[in-house]
N, C-alpha and C positions, 0 to 999 in steps of 0.2 A: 393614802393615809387619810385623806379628809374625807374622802368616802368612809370608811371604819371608824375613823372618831364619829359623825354622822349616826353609823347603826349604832355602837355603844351607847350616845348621848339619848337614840330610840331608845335604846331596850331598859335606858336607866326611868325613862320616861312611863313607858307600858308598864314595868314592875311597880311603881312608886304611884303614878296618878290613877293607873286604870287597872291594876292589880292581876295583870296577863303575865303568865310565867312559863308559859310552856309554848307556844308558836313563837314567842319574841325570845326563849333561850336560842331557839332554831335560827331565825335570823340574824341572832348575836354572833353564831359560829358561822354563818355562811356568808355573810357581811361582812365578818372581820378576816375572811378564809382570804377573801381575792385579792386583799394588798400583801396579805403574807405567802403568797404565792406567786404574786408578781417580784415581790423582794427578791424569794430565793431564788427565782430565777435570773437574777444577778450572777450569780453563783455556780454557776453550770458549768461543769465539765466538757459536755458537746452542744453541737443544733439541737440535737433531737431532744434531750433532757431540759433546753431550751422549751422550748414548743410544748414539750411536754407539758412543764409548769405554766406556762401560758394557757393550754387547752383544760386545766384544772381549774386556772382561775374564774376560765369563761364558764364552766361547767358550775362552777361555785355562785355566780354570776346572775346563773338560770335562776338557780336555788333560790336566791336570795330574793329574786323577782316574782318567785311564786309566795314565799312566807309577806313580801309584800303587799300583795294582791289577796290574800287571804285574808288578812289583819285587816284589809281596807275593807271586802265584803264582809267581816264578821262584825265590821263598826267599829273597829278599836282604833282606826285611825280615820280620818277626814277627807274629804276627796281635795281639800287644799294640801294636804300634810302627802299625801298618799303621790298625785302627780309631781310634787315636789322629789320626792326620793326617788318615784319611780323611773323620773325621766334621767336624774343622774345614775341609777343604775343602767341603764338602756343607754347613754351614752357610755361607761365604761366596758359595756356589752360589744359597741362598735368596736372600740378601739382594739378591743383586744381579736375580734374576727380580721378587723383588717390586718392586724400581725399575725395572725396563726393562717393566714392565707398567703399572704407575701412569702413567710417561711417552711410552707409547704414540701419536699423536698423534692419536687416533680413540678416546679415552679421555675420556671427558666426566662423568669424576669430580671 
């Protein structure tokens, strides 16, 4: 969740200071994707549907790191601003490899 308030607070930032509307809608939806996929994956029926939304979220995760990394070479973000976000994405990166590895179903940990 505090990762996604983070991109929201971005995107409200890019549209309003620096009048970018179209790469920061991208990272609005793929920013805000990973905690609402970690959520419903509360919610699962099985493992696998587990994992599933986990490997969504990490895929969602990717995303987010590349519209990151774009917006910092296009100039629209700072390499202060830029290493800030990007390293809390790249930690919520880990976390979610190390559970969709643990729960692998060929994992006999």
């Amino acid at each position: 969740m505090a990762f996604a308030v983070r991109i929201v607070n971005l995107y409200k930032w890019l549209c309003d200071d620096k009048r970018e509307h179209v790469l920061s809608k991208q990272l609005l939806r793929s920013g805000t994707s990973i905690g609402a996929n970690i959520a419903e994956s509360r919610a699962v029926i099985s493992r696998a549907d587990f994992v599933s939304k986990l490997y969504i979220a990490a895929k969602e995760c990717r995303e987010t790191q590349y519209w990151i990394e774009l917006l910092y070479k296009t100039e629209y973000l700072n390499e202060k601003q830029y290493m800030s976000i990007k390293e809390d994405s790249e930690e919520i990166g880990k976390i979610l490899s190390s559970i969709t590895k643990k729960m692998k179903p060929n994992n006999n940990q």
